[in-house]
N, C-alpha and C positions, 0 to 999 in steps of 0.2 A: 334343233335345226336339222332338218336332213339332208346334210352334208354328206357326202361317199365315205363309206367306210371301209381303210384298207385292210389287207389279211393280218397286220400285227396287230392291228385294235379290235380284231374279230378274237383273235386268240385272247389277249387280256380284258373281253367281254366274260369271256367262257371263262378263264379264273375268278374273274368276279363273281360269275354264277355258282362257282363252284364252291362260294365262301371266302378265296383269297388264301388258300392251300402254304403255307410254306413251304420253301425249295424248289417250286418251279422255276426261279429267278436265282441270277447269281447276289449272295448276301450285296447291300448297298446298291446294287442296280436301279437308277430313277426313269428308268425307262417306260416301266409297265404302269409309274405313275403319270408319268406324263401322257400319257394313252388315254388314261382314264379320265385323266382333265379333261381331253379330249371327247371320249365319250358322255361326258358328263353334257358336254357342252349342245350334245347332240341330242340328250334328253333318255341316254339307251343307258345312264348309270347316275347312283349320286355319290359324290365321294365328301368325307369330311374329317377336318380333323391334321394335324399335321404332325412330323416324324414319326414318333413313338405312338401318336393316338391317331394316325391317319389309319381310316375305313371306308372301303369301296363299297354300296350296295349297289346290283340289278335292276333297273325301273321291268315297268309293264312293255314297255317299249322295247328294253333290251332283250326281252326275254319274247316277245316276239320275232323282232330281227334273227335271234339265232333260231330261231324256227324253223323262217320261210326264209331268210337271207336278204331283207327287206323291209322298209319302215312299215309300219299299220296302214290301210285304206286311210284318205284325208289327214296324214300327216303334215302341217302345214305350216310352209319353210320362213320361220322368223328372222327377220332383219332386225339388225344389230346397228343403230346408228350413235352416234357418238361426238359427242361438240368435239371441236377443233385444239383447244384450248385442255383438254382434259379426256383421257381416255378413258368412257365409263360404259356400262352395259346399258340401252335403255331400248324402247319399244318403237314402231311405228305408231302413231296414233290410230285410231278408228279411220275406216276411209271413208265418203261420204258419196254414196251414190245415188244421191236424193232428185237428180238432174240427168238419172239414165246414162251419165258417162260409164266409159270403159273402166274398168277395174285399172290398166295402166294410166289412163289420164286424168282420174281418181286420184291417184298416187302421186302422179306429176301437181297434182295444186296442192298435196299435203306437204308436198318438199321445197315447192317454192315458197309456202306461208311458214315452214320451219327455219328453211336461208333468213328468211326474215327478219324472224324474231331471235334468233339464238347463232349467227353469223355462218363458219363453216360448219360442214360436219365430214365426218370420219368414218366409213365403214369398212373396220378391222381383219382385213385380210380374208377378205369372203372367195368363197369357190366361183367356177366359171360360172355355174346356171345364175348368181344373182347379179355377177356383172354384166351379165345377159340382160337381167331383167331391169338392171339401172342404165344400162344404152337405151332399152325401149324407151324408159321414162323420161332421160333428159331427151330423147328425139320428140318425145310430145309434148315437152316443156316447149321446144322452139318452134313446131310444126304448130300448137294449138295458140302461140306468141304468148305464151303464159309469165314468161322473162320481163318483169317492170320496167317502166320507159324508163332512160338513161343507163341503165344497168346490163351487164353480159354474164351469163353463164359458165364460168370456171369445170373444170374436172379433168380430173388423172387420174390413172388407176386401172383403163379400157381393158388392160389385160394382167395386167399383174400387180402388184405391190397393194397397200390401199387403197379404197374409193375416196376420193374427197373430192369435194364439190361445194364451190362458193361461189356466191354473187359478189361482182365488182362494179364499181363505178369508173372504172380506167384510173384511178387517181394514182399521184407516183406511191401512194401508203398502199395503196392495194395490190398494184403492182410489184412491189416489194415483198408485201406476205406471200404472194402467189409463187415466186420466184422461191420462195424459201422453202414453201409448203411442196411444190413440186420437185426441186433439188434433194430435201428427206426421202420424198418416196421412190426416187428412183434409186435413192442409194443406201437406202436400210432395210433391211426385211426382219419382218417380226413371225413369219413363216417356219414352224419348227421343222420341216424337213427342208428348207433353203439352209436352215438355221446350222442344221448339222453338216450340212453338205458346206458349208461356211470353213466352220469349225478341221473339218477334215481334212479339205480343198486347198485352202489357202495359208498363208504363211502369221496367221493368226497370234495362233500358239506354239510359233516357231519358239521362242525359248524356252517352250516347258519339254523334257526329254520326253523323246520317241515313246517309253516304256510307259510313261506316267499319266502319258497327252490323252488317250480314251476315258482312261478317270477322271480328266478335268475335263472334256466335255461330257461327259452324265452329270459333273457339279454343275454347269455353267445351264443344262439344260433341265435341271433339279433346280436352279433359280428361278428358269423360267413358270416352270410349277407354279413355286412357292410365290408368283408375284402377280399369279391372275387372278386370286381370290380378294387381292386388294384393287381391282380393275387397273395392272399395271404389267404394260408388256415389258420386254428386253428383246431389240433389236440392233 
């Protein structure tokens, strides 16, 4: 995904290019690993392997970026949706432009026949430009009345937290998941720089001492690592 990449995952790209050098990092630091999750995710590194057998290699990708400071010409930005019910990695389908629609009102009928068939969905803490591009979509969900009769359009997420978006029937059951689904995301963040800024900020880990509390947030965010390769966040 061509997500922005900030200057600390630009540096732990270039260790990883570099073979993953010891002693650049202080001993137990999971910081440069969680980077690399990160890049990983972004297609610019593969990483495998955990504690003692964890290894970061370089894609073609990464090693362009550190090039030119940039993804490749026609990099192109995949969407991560995810049922409601279960946080997992999975694809958009093919889009069907067989009827000369727009590439976003394409999109708007693949997502209202996904509501469908498989209830909410979830997408995982995505950057501005795709909540950009899922306002398009649900505005052409409603502008083209592509929303099933008896049914409304659900979503949260316009600016921050996760995307979720479900069809409702107004009924008090649905009203109630919605209530629920939208109370989570305004109040957890699965965002690892919210996440630290969390950890830091607030009165969290007020009882672990002053001296100790930086080494339990690098463990707390060493979990979070260790719990995406089973498509499981910590928020």
């Amino acid at each position: 995904m061509n997500a922005p990449v900030n200057d600390r995952q630009v540096e732990v790209l270039r260790w990883i290019a570099d073979g993953c050098p010891s002693g650049q990092w202080a001993e137990g630091e999971n910081a440069p690993k969680i980077s690399a999750a990160a890049l990983k995710s972004r297609g610019l590194a593969t990483v495998t392997g955990h504690g003692k057998t964890w290894t970061a290699t370089i894609t073609d990708t990464g090693k362009y970026y550190l090039e030119h400071g940039a993804y490749p010409p026609g990099a192109e930005l995949a969407a991560t949706i995810v049922p409601a019910n279960r946080v997992r990695r999975s694809t958009m389908p093919g889009l069907d432009l067989s009827e000369g629609a727009s590439a976003t009102l394409a999109e708007a009928k693949v997502l209202i026949k996904r509501l469908q068939s498989e209830g909410p969905v979830i997408f995982a803490d995505p950057d501005e430009s795709i909540r950009a591009r899922y306002r398009r979509i649900l505005h052409a969900c409603r502008t083209h009345q592509l929303v099933p009769a008896g049914q409304e359009l659900r979503f949260t997420g316009r600016s921050s937290g996760d995307i979720v978006i479900m069809l409702s029937t107004g009924s008090p059951a649905d009203a109630t998941k919605w209530d629920r689904i939208r109370t989570t995301t305004r109040k957890v963040t699965t965002n690892l720089v919210e996440l630290r800024s969390a950890l830091e900020s607030t009165s969290i880990l007020q009882a672990v001492t002053e001296g100790v509390r930086p080494r339990a947030i690098e463990v707390v965010l060493g979990l979070v690592e260790e719990l995406q390769p089973h498509g499981l966040r910590l928020g």
